[in-house]
Backbone and ligand atoms as CSV (ligand in chain L), in Angstrom:
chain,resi,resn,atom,element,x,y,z
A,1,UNK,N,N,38.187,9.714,-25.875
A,1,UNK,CA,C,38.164,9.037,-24.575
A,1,UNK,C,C,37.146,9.698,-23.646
A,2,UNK,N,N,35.969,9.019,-23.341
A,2,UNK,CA,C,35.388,9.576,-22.259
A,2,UNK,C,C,35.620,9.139,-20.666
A,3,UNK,N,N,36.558,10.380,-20.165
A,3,UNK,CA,C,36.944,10.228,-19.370
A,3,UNK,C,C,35.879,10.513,-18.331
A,4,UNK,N,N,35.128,11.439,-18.512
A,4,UNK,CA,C,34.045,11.508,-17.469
A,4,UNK,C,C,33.183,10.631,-16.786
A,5,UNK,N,N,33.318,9.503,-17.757
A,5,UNK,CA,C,32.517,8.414,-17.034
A,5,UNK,C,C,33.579,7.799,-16.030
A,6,UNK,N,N,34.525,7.688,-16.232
A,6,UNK,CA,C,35.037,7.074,-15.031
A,6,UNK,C,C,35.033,7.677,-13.884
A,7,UNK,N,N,34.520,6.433,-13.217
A,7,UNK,CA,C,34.908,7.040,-11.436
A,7,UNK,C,C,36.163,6.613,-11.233
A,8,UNK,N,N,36.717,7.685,-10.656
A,8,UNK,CA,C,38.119,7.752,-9.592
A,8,UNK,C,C,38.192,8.079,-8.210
A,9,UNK,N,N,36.923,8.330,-7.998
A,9,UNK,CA,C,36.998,8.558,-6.185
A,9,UNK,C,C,38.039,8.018,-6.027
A,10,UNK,N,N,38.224,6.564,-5.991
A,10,UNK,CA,C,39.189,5.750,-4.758
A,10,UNK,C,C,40.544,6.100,-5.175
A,11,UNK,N,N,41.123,7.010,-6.054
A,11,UNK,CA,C,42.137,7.187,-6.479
A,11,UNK,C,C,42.619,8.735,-5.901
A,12,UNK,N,N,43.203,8.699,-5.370
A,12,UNK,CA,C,43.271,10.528,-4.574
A,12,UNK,C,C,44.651,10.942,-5.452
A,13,UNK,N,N,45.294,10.389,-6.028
A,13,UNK,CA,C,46.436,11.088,-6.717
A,13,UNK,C,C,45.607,11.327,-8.266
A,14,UNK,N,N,45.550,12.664,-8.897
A,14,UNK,CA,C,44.514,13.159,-10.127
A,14,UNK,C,C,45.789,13.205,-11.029
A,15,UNK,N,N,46.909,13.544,-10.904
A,15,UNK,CA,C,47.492,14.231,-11.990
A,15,UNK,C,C,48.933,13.739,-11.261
A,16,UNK,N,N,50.042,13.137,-12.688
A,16,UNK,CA,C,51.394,12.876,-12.257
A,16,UNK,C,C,51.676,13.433,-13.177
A,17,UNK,N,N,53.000,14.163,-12.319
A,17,UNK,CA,C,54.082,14.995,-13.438
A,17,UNK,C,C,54.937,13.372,-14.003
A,18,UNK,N,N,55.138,13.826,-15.496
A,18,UNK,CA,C,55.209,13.048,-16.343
A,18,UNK,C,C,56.970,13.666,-17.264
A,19,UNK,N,N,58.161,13.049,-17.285
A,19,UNK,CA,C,58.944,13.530,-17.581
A,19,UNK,C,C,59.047,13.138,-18.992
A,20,UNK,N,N,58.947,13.772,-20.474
A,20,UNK,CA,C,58.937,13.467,-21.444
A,20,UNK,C,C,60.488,12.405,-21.859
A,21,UNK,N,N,60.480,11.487,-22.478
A,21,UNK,CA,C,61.418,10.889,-22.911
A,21,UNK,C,C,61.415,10.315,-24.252
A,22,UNK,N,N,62.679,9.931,-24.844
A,22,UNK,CA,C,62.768,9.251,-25.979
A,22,UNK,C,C,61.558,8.034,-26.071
A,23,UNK,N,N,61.631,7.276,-25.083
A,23,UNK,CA,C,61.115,6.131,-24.898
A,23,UNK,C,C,59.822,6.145,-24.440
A,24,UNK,N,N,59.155,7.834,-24.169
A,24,UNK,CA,C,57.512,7.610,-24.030
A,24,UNK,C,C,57.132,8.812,-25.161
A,25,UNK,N,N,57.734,9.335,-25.613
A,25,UNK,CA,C,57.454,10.515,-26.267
A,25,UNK,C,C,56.069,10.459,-27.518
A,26,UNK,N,N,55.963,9.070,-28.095
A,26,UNK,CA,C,55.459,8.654,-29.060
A,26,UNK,C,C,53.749,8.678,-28.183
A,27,UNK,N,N,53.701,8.027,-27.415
A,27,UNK,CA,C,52.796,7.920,-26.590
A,27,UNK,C,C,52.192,8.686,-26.714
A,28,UNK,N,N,52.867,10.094,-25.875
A,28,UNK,CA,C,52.075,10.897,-25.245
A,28,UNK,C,C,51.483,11.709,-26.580
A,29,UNK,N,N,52.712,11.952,-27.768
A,29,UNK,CA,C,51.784,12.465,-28.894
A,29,UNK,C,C,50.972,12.001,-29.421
A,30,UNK,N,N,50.955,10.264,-29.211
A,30,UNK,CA,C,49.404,9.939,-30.221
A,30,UNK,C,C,48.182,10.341,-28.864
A,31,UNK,N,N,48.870,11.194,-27.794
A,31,UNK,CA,C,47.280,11.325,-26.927
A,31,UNK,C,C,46.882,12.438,-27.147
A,32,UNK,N,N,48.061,13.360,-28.001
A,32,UNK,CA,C,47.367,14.600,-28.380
A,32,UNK,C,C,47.952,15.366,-27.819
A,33,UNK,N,N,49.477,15.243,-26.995
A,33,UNK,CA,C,49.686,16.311,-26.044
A,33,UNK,C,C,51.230,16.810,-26.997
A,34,UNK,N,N,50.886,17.801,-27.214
A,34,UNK,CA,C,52.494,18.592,-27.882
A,34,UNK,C,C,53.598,18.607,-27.366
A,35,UNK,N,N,54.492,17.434,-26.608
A,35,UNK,CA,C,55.681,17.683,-26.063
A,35,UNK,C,C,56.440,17.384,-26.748
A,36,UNK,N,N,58.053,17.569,-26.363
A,36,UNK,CA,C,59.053,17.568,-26.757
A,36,UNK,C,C,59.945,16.573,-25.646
A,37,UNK,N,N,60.843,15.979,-25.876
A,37,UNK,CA,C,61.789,14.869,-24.714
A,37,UNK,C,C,62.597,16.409,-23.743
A,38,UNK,N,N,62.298,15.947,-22.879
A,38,UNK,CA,C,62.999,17.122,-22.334
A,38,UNK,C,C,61.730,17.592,-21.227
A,39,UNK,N,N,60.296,17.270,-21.872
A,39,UNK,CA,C,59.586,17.960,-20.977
A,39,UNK,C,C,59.207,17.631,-19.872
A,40,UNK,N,N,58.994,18.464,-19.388
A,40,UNK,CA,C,57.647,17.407,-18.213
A,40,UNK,C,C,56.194,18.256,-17.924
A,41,UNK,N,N,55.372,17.226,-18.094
A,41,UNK,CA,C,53.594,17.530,-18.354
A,41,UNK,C,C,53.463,17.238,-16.599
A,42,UNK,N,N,52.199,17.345,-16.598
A,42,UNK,CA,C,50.894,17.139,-15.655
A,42,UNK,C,C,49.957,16.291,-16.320
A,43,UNK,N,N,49.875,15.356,-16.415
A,43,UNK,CA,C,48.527,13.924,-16.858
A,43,UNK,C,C,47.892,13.348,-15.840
A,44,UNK,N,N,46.763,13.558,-16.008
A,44,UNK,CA,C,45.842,12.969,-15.344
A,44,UNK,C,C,46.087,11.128,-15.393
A,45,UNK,N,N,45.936,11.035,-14.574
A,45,UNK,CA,C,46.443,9.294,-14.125
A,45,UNK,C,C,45.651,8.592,-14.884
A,46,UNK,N,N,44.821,8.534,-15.596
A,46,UNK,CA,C,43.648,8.183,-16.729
A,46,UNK,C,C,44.684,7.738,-17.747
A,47,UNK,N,N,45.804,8.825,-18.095
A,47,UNK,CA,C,46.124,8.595,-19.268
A,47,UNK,C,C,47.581,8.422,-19.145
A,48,UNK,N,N,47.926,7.519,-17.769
A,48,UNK,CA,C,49.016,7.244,-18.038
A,48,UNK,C,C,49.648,5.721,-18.361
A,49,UNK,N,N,50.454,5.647,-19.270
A,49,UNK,CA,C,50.924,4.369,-19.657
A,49,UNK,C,C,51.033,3.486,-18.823
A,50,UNK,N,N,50.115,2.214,-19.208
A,50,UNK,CA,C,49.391,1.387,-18.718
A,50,UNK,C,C,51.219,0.068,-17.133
A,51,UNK,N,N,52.415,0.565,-18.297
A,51,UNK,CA,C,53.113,0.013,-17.728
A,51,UNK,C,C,54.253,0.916,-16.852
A,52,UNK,N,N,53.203,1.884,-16.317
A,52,UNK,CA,C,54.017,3.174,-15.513
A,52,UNK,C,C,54.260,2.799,-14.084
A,53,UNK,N,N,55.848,3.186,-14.091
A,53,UNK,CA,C,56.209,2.681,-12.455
A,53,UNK,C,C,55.647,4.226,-11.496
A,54,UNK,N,N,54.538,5.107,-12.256
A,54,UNK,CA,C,54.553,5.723,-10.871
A,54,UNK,C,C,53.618,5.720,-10.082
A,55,UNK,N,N,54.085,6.235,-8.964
A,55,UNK,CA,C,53.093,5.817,-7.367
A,55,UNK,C,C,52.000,6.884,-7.566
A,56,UNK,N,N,50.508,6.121,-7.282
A,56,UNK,CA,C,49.464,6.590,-7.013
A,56,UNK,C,C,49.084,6.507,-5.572
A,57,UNK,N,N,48.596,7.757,-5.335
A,57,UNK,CA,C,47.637,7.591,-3.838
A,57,UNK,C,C,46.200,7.329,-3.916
A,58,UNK,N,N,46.396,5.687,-3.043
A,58,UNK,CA,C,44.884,5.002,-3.187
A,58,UNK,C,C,43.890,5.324,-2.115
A,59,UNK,N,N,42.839,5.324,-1.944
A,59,UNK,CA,C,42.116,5.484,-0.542
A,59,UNK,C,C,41.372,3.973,-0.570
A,60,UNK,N,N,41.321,3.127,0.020
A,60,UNK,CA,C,40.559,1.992,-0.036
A,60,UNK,C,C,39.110,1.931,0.245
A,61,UNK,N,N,37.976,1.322,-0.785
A,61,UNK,CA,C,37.248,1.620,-0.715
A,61,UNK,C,C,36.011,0.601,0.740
A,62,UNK,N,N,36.900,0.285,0.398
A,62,UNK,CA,C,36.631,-1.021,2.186
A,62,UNK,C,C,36.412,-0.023,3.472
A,63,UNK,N,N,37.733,0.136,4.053
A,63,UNK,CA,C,38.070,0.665,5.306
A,63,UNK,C,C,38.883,1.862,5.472
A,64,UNK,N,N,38.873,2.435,4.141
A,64,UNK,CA,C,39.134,3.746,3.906
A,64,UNK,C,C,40.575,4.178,4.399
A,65,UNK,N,N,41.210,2.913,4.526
A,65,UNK,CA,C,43.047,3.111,4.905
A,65,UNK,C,C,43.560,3.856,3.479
A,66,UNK,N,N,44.873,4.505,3.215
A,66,UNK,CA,C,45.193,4.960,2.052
A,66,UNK,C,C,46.690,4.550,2.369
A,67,UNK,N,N,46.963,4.032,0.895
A,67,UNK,CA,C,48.122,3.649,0.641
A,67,UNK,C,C,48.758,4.025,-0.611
A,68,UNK,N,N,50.084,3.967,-1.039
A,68,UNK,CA,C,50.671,4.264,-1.851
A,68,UNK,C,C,50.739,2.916,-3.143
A,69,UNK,N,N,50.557,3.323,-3.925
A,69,UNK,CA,C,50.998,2.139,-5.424
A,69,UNK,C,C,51.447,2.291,-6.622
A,70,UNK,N,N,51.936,1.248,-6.874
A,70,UNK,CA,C,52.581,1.591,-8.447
A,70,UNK,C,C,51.462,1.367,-9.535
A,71,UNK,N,N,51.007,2.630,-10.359
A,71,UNK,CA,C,49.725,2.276,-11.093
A,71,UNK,C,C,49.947,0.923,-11.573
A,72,UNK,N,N,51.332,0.419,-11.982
A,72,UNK,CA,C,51.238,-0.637,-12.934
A,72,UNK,C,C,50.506,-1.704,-12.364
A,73,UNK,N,N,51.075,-2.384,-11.085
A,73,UNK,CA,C,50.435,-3.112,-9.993
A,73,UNK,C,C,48.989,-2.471,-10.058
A,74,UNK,N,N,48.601,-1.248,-9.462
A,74,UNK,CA,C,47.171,-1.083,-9.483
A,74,UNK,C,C,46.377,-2.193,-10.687
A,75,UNK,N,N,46.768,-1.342,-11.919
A,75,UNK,CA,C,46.069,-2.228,-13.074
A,75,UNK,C,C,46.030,-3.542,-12.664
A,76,UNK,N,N,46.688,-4.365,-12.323
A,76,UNK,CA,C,47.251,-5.868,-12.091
A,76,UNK,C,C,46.345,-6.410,-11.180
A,77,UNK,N,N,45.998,-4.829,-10.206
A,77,UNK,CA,C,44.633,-5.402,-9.513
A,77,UNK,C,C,43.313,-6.515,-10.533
A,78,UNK,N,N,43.448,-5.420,-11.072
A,78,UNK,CA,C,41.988,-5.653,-12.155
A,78,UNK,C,C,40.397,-5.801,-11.427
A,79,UNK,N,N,41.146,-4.386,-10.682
A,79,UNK,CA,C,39.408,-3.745,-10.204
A,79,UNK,C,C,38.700,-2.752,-11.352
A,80,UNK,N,N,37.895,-2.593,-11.096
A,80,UNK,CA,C,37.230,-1.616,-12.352
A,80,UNK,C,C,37.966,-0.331,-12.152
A,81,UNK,N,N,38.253,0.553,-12.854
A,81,UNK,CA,C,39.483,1.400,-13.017
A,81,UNK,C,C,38.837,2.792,-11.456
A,82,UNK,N,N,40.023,2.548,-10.781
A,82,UNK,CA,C,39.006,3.875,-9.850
A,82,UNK,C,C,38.462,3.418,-8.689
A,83,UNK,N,N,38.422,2.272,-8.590
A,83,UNK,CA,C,38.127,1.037,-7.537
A,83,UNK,C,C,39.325,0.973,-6.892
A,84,UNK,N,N,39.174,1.101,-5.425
A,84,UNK,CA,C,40.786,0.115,-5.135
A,84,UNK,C,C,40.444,-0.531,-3.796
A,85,UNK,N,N,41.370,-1.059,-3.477
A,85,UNK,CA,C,40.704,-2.071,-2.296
A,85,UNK,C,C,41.792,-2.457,-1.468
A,86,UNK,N,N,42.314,-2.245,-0.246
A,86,UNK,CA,C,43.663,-2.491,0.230
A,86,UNK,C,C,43.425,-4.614,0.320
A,87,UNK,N,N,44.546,-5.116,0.505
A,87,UNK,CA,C,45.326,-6.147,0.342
A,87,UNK,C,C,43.851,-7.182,1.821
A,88,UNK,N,N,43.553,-6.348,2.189
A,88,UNK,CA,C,42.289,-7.378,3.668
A,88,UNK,C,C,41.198,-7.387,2.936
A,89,UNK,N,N,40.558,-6.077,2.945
A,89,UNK,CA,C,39.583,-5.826,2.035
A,89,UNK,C,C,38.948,-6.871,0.706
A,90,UNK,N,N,40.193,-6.525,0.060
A,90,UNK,CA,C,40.025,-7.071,-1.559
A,90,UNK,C,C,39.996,-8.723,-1.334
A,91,UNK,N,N,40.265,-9.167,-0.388
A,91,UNK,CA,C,40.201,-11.007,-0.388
A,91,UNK,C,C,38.951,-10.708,0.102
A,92,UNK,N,N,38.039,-9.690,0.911
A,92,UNK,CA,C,36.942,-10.374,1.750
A,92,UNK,C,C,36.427,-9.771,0.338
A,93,UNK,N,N,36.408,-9.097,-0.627
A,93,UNK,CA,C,35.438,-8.931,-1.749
A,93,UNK,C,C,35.613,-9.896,-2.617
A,94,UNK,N,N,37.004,-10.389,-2.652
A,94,UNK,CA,C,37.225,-11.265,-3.754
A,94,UNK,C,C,35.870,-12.798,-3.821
A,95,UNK,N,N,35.735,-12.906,-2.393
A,95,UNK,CA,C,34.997,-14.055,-1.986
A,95,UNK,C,C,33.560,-13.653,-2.073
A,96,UNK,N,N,33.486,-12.422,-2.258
A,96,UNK,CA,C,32.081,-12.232,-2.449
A,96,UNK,C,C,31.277,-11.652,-3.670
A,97,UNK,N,N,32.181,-11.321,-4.645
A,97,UNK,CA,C,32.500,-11.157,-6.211
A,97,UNK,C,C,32.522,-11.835,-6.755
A,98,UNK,N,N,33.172,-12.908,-6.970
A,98,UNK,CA,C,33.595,-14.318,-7.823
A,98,UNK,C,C,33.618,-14.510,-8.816
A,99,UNK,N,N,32.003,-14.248,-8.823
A,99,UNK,CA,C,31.337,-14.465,-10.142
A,99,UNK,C,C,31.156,-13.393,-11.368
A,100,UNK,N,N,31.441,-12.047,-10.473
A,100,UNK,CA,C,30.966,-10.904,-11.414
A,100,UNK,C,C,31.315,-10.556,-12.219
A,101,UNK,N,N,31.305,-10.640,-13.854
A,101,UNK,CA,C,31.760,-10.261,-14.829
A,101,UNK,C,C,31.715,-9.176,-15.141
A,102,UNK,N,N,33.044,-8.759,-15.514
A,102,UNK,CA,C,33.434,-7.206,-15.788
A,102,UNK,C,C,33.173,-7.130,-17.017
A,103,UNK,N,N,32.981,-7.987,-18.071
A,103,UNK,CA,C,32.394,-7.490,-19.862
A,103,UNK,C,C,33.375,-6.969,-20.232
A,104,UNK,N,N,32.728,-6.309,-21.457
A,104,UNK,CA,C,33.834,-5.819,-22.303
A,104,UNK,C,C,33.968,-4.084,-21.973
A,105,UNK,N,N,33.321,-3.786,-21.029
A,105,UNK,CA,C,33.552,-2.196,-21.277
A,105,UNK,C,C,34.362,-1.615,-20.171
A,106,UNK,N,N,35.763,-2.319,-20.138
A,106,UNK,CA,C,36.707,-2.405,-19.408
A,106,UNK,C,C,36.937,-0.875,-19.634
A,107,UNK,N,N,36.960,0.428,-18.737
A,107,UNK,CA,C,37.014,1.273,-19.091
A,107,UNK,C,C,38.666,1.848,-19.728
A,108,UNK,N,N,39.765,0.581,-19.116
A,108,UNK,CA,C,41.077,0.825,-19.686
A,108,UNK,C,C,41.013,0.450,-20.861
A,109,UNK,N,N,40.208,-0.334,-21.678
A,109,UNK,CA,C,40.807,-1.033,-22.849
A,109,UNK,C,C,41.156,-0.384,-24.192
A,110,UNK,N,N,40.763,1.032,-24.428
A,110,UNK,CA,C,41.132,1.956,-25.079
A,110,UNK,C,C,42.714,2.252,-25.479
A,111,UNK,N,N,43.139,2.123,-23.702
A,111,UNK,CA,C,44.081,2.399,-23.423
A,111,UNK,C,C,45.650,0.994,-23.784
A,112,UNK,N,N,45.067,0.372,-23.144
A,112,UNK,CA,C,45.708,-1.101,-23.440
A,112,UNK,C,C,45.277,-0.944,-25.478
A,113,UNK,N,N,44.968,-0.571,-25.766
A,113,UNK,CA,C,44.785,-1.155,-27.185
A,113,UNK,C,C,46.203,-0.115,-27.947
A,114,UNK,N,N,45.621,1.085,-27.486
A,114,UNK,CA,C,46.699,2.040,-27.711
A,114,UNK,C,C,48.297,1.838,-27.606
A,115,UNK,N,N,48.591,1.119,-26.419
A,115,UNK,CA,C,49.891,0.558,-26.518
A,115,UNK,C,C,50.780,-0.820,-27.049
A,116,UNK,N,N,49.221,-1.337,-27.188
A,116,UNK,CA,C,49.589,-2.357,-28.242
A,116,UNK,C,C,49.812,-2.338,-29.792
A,117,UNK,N,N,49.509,-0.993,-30.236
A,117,UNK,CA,C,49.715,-0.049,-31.144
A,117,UNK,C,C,50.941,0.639,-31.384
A,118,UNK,N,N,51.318,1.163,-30.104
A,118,UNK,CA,C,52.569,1.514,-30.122
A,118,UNK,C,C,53.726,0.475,-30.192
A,119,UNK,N,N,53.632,-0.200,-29.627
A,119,UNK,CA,C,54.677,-1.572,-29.418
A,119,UNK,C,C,54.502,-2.076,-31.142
A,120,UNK,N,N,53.846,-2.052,-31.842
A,120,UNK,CA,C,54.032,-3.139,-33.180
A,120,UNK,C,C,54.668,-1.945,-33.925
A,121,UNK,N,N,54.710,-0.874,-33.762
A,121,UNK,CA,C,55.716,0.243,-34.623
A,121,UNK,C,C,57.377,0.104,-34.039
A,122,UNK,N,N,57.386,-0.475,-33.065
A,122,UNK,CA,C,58.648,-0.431,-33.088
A,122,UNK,C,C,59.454,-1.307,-33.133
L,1,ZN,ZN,ZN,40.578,-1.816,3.261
């Protein structure tokens, strides 16, 4: 995963403590990280499961208000990963974007592929 290419400026929360469980445990070992259920890590918000209820701190890249979100919603945005845009903002870009195709080098799709991976094992 090259994480370095992504920009995250607009994302001010870097790292969520992550409580190991039955039900993510699989995850986090196919990312390479040695836990056990019971634990709890530090992950960089890059690599957290795409359908995670936890709150990120956004800075908007508009008008620079900062707000709180649930990454999952973030994703749901479907700004380029690291982008964020509060709720005024993002309609006056939406109208001025329209057209712009994001391609295939969705920098999550690694990630989304990965859990679609996980989900057919179980
Ligand atoms: Zn804004």
């Amino acid at each position: 995963m090259m994480l370095e290419k992504l920009n995250i400026n607009m994302i001010i929360t870097r790292e969520i403590e992550v409580k190991i469980l039955d039900i993510n445990i699989e995850y986090y070992n196919n990312l390479g990280f040695e836990v056990y259920v019971g634990d709890v890590i530090n992950i960089p918000i890059e690599l957290l499961s795409s359908g995670s209820h936890y709150k990120i701190l956004c800075k908007c890249d508009g008008c620079g208000c900062e707000k709180e979100v649930l990454f999952k919603n973030y994703l749901k945005y479907g700004n380029e990963f690291g982008v964020y845009y509060c709720r005024k903002c993002s309609e006056d870009k939406r109208k001025k974007t329209l057209k712009k195709n994001y391609g295939v080098e969705y920098p999550l799709q690694n990630i989304k592929i990965l859990n679609k991976k996980n989900r057919k094992k179980e």
